[in-house]
C-alpha positions in Angstrom: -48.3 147.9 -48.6 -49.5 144.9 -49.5 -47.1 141.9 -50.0 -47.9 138.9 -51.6 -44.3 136.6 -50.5 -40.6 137.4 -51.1 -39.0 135.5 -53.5 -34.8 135.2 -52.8 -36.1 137.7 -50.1 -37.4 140.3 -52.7 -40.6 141.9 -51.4 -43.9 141.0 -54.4 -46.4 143.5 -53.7 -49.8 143.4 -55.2 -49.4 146.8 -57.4 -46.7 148.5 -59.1 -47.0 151.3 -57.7 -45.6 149.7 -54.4 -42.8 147.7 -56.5 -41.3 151.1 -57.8 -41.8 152.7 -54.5 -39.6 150.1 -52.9 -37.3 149.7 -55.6 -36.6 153.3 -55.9 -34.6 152.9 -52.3 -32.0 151.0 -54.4 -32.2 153.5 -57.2 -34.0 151.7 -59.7 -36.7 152.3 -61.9 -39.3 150.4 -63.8 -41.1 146.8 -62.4 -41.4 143.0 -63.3 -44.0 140.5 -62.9 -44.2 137.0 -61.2 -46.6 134.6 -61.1 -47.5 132.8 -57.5 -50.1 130.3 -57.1 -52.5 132.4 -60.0 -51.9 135.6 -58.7 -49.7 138.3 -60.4 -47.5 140.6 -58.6 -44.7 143.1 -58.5 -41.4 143.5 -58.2 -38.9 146.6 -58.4 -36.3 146.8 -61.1 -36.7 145.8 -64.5 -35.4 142.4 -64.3 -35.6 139.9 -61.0 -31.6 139.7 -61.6 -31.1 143.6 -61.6 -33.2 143.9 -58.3 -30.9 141.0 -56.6 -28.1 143.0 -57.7 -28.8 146.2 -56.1 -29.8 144.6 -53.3 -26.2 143.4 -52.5 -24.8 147.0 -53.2 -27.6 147.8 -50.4 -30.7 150.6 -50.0 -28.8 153.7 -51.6 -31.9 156.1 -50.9 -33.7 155.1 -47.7 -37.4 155.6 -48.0 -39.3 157.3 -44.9 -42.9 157.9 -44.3 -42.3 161.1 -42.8 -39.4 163.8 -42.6 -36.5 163.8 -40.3 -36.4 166.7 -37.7 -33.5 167.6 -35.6 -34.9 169.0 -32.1 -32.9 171.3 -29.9 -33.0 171.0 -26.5 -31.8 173.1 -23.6 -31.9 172.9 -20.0 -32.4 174.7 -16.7 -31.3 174.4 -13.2 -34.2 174.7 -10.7 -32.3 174.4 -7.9 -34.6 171.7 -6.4 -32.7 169.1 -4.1 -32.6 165.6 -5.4 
């Protein structure tokens, strides 16, 4: 991802695509714009205020880069001396 700052700790990414992916962990859909020092970026939510919001209420869909897998384990006695 590539982040430009966080304004009131909201994450502006340099495409929308990342904006919505991050967003969507608080349910939301859609992007706005801000302005910093010339250069546009992203943001999640329709509205600065709506992503603030939801960030209170906290992530309600946790994003993961790859899938959770429960392993089973079992065990043996070898009879070795400790």
């Amino acid at each position: 991802m590539s982040l430009i700052t966080h304004i009131d700790s909201v994450p502006l990414f340099t495409t929308i695509t990342e904006a919505q992916a991050w967003g969507s962990q608080y349910n939301l859909n859609g992007y706005h714009q801000h302005t910093v020092l010339g250069q546009t970026g992203y943001m999640g939510g329709i509205s600065h205020r709506e992503i603030v919001q939801a960030m209170i209420g906290g992530v309600v869909t946790p994003t993961t880069t790859s899938p959770v897998q429960s392993t089973t384990t079992s065990s043996s006695s070898g009879g070795g001396g400790y």
